[in-house]
FIMIGU-197071 format. One record per residue (C-alpha): residue number from 1; residue in one letter; chain; z, y, x. Coordinates in Angstrom, 2 decimals, padded with zeros to 5 digits. Layout:
<recs>
<rec NUM,'A','A',<Z,Y,X>>
...
</recs>
This chain:
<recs>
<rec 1,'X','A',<001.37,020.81,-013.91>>
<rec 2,'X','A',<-001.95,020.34,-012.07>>
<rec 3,'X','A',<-001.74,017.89,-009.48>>
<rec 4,'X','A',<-004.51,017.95,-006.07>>
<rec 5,'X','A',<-003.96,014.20,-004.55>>
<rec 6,'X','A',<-005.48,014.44,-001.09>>
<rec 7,'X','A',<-006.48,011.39,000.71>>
<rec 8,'X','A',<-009.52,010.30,003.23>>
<rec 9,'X','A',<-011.07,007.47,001.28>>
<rec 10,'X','A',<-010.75,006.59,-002.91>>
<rec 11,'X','A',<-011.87,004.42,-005.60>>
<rec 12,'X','A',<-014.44,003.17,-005.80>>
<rec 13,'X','A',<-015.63,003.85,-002.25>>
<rec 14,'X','A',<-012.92,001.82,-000.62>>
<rec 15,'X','A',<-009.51,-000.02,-002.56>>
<rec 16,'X','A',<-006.58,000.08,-000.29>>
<rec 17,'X','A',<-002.93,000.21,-000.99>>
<rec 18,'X','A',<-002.81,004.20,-000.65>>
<rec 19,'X','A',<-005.55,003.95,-003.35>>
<rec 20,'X','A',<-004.06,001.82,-005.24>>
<rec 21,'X','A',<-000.14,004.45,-005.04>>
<rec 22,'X','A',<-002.60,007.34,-005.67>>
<rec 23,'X','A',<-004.06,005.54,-008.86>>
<rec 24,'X','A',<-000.60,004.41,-010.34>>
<rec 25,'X','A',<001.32,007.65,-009.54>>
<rec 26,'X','A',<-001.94,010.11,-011.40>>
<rec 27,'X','A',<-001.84,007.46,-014.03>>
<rec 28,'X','A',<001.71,007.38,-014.45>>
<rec 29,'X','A',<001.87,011.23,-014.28>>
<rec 30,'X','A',<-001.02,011.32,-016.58>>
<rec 31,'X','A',<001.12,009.91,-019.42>>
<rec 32,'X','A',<003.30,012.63,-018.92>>
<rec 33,'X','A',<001.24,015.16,-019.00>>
<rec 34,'X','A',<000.04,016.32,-016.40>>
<rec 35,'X','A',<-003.01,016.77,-015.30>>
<rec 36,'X','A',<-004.53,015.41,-012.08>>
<rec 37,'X','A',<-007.14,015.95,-009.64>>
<rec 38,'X','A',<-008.02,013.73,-006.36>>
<rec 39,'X','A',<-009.73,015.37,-003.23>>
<rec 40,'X','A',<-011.69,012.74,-001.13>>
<rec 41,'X','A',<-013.91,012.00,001.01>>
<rec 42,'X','A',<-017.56,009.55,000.58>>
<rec 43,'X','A',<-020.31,008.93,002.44>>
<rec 44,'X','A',<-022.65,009.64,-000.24>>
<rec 45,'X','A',<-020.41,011.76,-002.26>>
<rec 46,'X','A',<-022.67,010.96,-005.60>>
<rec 47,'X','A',<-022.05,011.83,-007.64>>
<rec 48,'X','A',<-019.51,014.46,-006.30>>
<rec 49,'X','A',<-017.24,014.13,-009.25>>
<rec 50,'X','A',<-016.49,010.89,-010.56>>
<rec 51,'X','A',<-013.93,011.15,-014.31>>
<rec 52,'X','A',<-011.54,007.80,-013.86>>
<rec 53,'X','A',<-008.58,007.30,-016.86>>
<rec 54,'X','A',<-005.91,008.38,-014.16>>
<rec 55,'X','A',<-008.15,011.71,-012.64>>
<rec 56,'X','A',<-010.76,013.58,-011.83>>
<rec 57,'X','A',<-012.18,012.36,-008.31>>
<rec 58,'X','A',<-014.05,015.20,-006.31>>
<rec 59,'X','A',<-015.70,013.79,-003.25>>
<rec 60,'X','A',<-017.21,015.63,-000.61>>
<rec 61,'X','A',<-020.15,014.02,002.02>>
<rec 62,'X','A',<-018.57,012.47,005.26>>
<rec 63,'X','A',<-020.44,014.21,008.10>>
<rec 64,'X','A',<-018.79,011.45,010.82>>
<rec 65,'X','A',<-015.90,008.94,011.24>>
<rec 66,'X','A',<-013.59,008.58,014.39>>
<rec 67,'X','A',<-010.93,006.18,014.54>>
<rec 68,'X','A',<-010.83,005.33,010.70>>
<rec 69,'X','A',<-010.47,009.33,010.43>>
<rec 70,'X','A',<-013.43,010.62,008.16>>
<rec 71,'X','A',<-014.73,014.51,008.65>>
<rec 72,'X','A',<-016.74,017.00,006.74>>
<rec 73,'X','A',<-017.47,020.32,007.46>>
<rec 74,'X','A',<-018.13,020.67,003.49>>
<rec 75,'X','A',<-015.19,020.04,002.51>>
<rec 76,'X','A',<-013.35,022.74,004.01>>
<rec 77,'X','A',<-015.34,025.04,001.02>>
<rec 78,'X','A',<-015.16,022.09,-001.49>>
<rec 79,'X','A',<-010.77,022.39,-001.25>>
<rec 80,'X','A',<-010.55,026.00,-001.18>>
<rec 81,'X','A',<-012.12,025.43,-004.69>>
<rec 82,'X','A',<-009.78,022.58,-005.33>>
<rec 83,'X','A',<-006.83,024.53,-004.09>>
<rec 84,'X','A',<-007.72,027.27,-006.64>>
<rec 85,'X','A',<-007.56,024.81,-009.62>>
<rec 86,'X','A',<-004.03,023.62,-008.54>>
<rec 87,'X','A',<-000.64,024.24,-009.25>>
<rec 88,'X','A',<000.53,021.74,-006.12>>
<rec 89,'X','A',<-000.78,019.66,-003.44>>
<rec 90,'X','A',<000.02,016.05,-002.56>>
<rec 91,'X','A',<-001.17,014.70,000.91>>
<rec 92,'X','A',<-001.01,011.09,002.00>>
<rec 93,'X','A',<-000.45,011.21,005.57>>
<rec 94,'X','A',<-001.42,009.65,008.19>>
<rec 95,'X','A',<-005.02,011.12,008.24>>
<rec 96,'X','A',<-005.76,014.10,010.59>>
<rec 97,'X','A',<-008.67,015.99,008.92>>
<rec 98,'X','A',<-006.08,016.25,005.92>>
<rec 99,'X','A',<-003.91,017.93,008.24>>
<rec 100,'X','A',<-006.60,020.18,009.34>>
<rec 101,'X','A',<-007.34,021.03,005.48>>
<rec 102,'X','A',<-003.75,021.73,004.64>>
<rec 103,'X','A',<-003.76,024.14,008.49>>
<rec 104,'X','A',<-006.63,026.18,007.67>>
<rec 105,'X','A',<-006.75,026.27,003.89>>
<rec 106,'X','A',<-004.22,025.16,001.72>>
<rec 107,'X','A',<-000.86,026.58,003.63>>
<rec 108,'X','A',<-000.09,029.48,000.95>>
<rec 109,'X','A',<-000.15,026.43,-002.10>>
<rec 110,'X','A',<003.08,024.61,-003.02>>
<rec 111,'X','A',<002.95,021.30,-001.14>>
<rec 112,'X','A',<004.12,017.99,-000.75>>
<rec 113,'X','A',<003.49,014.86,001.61>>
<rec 114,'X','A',<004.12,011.50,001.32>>
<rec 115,'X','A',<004.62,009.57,004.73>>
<rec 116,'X','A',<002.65,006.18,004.36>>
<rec 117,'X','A',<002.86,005.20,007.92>>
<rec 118,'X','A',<003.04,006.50,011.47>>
<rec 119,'X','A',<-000.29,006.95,013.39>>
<rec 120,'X','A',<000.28,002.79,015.19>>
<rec 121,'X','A',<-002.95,001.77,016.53>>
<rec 122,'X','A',<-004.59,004.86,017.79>>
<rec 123,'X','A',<-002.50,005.83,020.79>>
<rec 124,'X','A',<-005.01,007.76,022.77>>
<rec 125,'X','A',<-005.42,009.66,019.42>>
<rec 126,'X','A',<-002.07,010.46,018.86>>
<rec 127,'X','A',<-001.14,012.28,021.59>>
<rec 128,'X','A',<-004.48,014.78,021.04>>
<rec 129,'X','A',<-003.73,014.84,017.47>>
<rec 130,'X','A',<000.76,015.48,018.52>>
<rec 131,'X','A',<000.39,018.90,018.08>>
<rec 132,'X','A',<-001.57,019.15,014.72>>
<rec 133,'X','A',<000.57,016.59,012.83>>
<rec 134,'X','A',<003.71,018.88,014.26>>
<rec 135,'X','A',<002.04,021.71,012.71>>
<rec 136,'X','A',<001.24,020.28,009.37>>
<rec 137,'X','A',<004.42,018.51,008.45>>
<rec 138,'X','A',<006.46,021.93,009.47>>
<rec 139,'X','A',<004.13,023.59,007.00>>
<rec 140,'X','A',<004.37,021.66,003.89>>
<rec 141,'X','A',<007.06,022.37,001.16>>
<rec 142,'X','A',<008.65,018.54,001.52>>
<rec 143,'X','A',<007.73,015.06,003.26>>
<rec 144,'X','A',<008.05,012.06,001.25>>
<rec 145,'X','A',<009.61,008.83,002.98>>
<rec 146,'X','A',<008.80,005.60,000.93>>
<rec 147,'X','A',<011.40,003.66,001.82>>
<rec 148,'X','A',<014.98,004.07,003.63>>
<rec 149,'X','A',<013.65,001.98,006.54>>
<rec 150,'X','A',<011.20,003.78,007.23>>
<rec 151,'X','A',<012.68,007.14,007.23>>
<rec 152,'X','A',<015.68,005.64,009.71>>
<rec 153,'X','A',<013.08,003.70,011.85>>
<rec 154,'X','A',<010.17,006.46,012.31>>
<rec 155,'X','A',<010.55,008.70,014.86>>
<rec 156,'X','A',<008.36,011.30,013.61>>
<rec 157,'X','A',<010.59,011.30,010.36>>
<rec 158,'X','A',<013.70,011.17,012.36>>
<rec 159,'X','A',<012.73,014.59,014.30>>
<rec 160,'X','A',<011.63,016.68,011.14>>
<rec 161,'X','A',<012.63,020.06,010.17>>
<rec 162,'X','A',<011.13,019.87,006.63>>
<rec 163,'X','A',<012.92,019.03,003.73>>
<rec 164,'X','A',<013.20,015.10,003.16>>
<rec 165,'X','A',<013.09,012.82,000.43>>
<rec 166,'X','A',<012.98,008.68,-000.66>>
<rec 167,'X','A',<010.52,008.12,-003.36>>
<rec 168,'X','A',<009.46,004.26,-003.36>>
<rec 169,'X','A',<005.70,003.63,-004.39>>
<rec 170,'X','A',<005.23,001.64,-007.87>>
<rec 171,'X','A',<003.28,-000.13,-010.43>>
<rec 172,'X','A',<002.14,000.16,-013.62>>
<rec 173,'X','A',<002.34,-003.80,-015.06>>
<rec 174,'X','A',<000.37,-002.38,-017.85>>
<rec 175,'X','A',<-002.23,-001.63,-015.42>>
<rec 176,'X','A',<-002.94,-005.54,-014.76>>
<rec 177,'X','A',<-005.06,-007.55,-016.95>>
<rec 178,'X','A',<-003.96,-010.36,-018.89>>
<rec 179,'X','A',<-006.38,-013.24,-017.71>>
<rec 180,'X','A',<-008.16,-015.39,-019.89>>
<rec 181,'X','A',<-006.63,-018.89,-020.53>>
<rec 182,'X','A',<-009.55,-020.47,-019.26>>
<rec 183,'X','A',<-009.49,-018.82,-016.84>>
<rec 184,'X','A',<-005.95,-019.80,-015.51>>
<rec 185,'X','A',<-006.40,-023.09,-015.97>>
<rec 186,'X','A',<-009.13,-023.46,-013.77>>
<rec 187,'X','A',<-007.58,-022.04,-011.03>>
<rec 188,'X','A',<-004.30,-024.46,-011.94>>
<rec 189,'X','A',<-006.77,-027.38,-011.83>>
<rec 190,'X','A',<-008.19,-026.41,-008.85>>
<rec 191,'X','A',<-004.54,-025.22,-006.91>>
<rec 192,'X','A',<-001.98,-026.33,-008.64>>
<rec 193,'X','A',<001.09,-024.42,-009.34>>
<rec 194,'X','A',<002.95,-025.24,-005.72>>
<rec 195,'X','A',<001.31,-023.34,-003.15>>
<rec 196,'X','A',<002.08,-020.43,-001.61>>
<rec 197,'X','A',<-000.06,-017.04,-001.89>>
<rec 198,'X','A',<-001.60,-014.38,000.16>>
<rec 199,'X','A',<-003.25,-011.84,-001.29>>
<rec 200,'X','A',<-005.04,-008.56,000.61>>
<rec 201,'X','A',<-007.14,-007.69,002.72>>
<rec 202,'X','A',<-007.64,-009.37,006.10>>
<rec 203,'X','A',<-006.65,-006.85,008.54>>
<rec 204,'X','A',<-005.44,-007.05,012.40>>
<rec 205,'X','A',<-001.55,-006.08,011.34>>
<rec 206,'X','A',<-001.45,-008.55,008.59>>
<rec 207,'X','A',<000.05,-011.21,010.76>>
<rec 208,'X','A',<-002.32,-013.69,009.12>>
<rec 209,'X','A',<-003.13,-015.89,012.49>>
<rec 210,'X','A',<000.56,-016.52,012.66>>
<rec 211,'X','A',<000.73,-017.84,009.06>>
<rec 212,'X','A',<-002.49,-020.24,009.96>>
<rec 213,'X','A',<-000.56,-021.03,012.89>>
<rec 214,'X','A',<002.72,-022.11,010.50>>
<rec 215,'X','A',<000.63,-024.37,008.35>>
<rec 216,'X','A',<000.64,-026.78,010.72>>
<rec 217,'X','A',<002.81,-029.25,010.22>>
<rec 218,'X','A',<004.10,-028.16,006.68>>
<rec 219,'X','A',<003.01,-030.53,003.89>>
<rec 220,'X','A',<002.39,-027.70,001.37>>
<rec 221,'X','A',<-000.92,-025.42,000.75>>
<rec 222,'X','A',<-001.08,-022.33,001.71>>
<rec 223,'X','A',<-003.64,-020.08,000.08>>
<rec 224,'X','A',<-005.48,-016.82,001.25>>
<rec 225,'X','A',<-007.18,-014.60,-000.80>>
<rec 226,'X','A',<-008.85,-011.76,000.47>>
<rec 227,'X','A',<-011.60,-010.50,002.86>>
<rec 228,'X','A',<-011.89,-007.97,005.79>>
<rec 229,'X','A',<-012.19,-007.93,009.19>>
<rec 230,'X','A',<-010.30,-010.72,010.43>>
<rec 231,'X','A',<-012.02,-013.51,008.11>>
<rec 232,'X','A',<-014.04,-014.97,010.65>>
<rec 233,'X','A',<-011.80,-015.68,013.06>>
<rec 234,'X','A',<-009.10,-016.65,010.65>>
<rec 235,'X','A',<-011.91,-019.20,009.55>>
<rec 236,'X','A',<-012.17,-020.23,013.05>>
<rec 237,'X','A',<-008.85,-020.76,013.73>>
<rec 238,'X','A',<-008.62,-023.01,010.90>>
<rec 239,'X','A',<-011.45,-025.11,011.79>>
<rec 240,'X','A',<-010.43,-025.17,015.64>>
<rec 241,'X','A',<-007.09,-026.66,014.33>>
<rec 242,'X','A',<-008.38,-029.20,011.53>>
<rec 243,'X','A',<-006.16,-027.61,008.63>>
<rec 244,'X','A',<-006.54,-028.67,005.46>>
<rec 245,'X','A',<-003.80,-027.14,003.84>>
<rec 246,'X','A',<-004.90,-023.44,004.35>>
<rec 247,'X','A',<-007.20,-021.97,002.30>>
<rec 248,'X','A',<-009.56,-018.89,002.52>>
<rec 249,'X','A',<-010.77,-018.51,-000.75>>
<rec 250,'X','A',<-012.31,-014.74,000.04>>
<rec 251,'X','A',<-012.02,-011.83,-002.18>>
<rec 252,'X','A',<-011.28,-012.13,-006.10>>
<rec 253,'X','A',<-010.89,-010.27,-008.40>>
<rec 254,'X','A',<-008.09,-008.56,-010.40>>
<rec 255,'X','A',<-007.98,-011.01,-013.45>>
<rec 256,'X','A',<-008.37,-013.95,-010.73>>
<rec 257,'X','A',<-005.32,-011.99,-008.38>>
<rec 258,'X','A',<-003.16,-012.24,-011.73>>
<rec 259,'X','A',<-004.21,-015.95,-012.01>>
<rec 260,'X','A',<-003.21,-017.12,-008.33>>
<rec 261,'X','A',<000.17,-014.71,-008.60>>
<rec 262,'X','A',<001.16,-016.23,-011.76>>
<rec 263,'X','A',<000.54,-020.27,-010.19>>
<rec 264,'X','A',<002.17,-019.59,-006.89>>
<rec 265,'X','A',<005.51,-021.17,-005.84>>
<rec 266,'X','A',<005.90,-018.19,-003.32>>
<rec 267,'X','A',<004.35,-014.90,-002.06>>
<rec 268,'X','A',<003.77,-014.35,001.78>>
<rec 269,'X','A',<003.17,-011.20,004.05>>
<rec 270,'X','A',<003.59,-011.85,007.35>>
<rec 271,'X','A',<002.32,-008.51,008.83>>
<rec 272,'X','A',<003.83,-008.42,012.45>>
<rec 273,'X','A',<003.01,-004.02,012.99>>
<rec 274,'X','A',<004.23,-000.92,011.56>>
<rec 275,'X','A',<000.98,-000.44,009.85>>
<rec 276,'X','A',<001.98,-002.49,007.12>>
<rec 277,'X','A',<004.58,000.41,006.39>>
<rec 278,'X','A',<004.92,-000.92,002.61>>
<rec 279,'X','A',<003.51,-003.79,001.53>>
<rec 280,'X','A',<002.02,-002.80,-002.25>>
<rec 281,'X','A',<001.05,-006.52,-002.35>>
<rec 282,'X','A',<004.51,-007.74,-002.63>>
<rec 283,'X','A',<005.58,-005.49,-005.33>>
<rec 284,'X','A',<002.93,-006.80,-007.39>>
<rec 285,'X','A',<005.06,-010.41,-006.10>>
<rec 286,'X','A',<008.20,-008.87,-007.23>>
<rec 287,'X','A',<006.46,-008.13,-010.93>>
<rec 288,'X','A',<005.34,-011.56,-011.26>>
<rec 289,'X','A',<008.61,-012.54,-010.57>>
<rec 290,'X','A',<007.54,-014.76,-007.03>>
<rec 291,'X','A',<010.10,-014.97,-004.27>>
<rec 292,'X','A',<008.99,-013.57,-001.22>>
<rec 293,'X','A',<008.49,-014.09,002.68>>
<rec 294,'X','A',<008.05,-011.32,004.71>>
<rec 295,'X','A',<008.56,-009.82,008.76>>
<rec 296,'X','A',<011.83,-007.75,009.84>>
<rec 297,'X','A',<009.60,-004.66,011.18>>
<rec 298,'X','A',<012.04,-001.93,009.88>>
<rec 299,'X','A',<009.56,-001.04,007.27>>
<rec 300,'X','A',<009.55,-000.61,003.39>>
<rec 301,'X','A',<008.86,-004.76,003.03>>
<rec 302,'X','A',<012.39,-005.37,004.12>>
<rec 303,'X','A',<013.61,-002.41,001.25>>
<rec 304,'X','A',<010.84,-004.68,-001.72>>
<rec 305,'X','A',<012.30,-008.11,000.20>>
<rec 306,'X','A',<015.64,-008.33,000.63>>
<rec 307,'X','A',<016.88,-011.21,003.21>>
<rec 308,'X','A',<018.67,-013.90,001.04>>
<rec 309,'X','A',<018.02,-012.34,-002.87>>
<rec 310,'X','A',<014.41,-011.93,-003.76>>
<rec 311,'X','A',<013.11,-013.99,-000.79>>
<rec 312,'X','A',<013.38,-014.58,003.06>>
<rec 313,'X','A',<012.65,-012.30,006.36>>
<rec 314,'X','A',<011.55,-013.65,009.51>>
<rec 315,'X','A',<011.00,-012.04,012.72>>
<rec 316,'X','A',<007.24,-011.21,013.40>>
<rec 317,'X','A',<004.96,-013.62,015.20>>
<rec 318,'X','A',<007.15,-016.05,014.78>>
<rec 319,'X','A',<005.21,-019.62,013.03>>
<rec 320,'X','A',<008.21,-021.68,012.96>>
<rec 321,'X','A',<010.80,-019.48,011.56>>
<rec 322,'X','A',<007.61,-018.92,009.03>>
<rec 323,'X','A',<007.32,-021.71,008.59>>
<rec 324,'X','A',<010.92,-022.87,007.39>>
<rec 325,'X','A',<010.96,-020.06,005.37>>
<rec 326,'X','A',<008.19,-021.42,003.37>>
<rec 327,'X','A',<009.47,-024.87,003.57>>
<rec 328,'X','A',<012.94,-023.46,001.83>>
<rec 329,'X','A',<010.51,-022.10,-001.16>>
<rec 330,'X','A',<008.59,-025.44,-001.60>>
<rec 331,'X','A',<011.60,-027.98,-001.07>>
<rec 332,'X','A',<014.18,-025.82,-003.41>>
<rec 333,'X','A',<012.80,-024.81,-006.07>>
<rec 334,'X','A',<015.96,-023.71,-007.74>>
<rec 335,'X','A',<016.40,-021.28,-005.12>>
<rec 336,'X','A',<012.34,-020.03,-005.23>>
<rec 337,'X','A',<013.50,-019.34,-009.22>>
<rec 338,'X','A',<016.74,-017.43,-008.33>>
<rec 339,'X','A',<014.99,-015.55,-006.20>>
<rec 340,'X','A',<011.98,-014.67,-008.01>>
<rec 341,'X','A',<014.25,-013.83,-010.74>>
<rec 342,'X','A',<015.96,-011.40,-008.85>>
<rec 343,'X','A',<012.94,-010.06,-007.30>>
<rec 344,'X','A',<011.59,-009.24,-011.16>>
<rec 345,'X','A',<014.70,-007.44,-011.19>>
<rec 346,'X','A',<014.68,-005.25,-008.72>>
<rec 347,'X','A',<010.94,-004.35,-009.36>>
<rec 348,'X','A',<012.35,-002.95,-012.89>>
<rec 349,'X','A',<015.21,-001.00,-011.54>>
<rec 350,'X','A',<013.37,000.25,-008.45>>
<rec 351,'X','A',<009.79,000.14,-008.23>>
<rec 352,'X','A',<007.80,001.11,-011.59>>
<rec 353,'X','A',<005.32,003.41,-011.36>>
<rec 354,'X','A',<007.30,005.70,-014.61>>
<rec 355,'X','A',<010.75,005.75,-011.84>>
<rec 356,'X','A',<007.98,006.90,-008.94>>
<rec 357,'X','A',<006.48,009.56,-011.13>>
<rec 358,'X','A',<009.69,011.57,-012.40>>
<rec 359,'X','A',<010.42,011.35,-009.24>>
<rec 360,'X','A',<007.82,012.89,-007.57>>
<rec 361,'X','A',<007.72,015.05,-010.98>>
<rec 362,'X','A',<011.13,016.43,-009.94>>
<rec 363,'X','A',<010.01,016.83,-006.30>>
<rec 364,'X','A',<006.83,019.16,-007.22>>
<rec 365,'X','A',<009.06,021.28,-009.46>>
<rec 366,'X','A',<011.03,021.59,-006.80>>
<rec 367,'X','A',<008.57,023.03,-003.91>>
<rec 368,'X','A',<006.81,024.79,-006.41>>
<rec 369,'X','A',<010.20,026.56,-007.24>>
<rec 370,'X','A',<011.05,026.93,-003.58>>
<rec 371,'X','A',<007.33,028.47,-002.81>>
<rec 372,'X','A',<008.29,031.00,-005.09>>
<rec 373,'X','A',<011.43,031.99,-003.89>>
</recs>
């Protein structure tokens, strides 16, 4: 099959988590022979085609940006050519202009979406963009929920006429480098192999101030790798409140990510809003083998983290129920094995990129078959 992935943004303009699903599902695909194709946008756009191990990546020039939603008028010619080259579609929703591509373009092609998140900060926005949205997910062939909370808790999801399916995102552990020994012992000589680990980038859902806020008073370190928006005033509240126990060590890089995940005692995510509708940065945990701390937000980190086996929920915004959660990881350390043991576990039986890709495999045959009925 030829596969047209269809996001806003893509390596190596920008390297979020919906990035990172798109990269491990083409990959994974890849090795089964298919071929694949990515559709993005760039604010350069050169060059226009960019030849990565997992796909082709054809970019088109962002004309303008409103509310994290990227436009072009070029692109509208750029997919029909795209669309022509494909045997399916696969859309990462939420992003609007998509929806407008699918609407005026791609409609007549076999055609799949997978539902990241719900549109959560943009309010205004969504009630202009209600009827669009509507429009697109009624058109494609089949919507894609990533987790079982999600699909129960959405209420987009939970209104849709469109076929419906659970496909979990993966990884590819082959995909990670294996860092030099050096390397790791640096960072062991310069952390330890007790603290507990952050890793992402610093965004307003994360629910980072809360975790600043829970490292007061607990006599463990608490690392945060990462940058983004919220790293100066993450570094401010850590200042304000004399903490010497939390650490913003800033962005690093994969081989250094592999490093930290392999020295931590624990892994923690304490995103507080729906945007964190996943959390790819805790199945990476889970593959390492970490136990993990997470928020109850009726999203797809309670279906990676489940309460009591591979780590702990908490309720959001909440520093000292955090807090003893991360206490329970650093004061038992039988239990922070048992669970991280488990959490390996359930990252092999659930959550490998090969179990996400026959998956969608079977879904594409599937709308392709129903197109031509």
């Amino acid at each position: 099959m030829k596969i047209l992935h269809v996001y806003k943004t893509y390596y190596p303009d920008t390297y979020g988590g919906i990035e990172q699903v798109i990269a491990q599902l083409a990959g994974a695909l890849a090795a089964r022979g298919h071929a694949n194709r990515v559709f993005t946008l760039s604010p350069g756009a050169r060059p226009a085609v960019i030849r990565r191990p997992e796909a082709e990546v054809h970019r088109s020039r962002t004309v303008i940006e409103v509310a994290s939603n990227p436009v072009s008028w070029q692109a509208l010619g750029d997919f029909r050519e795209q669309l022509a080259w494909a045997d399916v579609v696969h859309y990462q929703f939420p992003w609007p202009f998509g929806d407008l591509l699918h609407v005026c373009c791609g409609h007549r092609k076999p055609s799949i979406v997978s539902y990241q998140s719900d549109v959560v900060r943009q309010k205004w926005l969504r009630h202009v963009y209600s009827p669009l949205m509507h429009r697109f997910l009624d058109s494609v062939g089949m919507v894609i929920a990533t987790s079982p909370q999600y699909r129960q808790s959405s209420p987009v999801l939970a209104h849709l006429h469109t076929p419906l399916r659970v496909i979990p995102n993966g990884i590819d552990e082959r995909a990670y480098p294996s860092p030099d020994p050096a390397r790791l012992a640096a960072w062991r000589e310069r952390l330890g192999d007790e603290f507990l680990l952050f890793v992402g980038v610093l965004r307003y859902y994360k629910g980072l101030h809360t975790l600043v806020q829970a490292c007061e008073g607990f006599p463990g370190q608490v690392v945060i790798a990462g940058g983004g928006p919220q790293s100066a005033a993450l570094r401010h509240q850590v200042a304000a409140h004399k903490l010497d126990n939390a650490q913003l060590i800033g962005q690093v890089s994969d081989e250094d990510k592999v490093c930290l995940l392999r020295l931590c005692r624990g892994f923690v995510l304490p995103s507080h809003l729906r945007a964190e509708a996943f959390g790819m940065s805790l199945l990476e945990a889970a593959m390492f083998g970490k136990p993990m701390i997470s928020c109850e937000i009726a999203t797809g980190m309670s279906h990676i983290n489940v309460n009591g086996v591979t780590g702990c929920t908490v309720p959001p915004e909440a520093p000292d129920a955090l807090r003893a959660a991360m206490l329970r990881l650093l004061r038992e350390p039988e239990t922070a094995r048992r669970m991280g043991a488990a959490a390996r576990e359930r990252f092999e039986t659930t959550f490998t990129a090969r179990a996400m890709a026959a998956a969608y495999e079977d879904a594409y045959r599937d709308v392709i078959a129903a197109a031509r009925r």
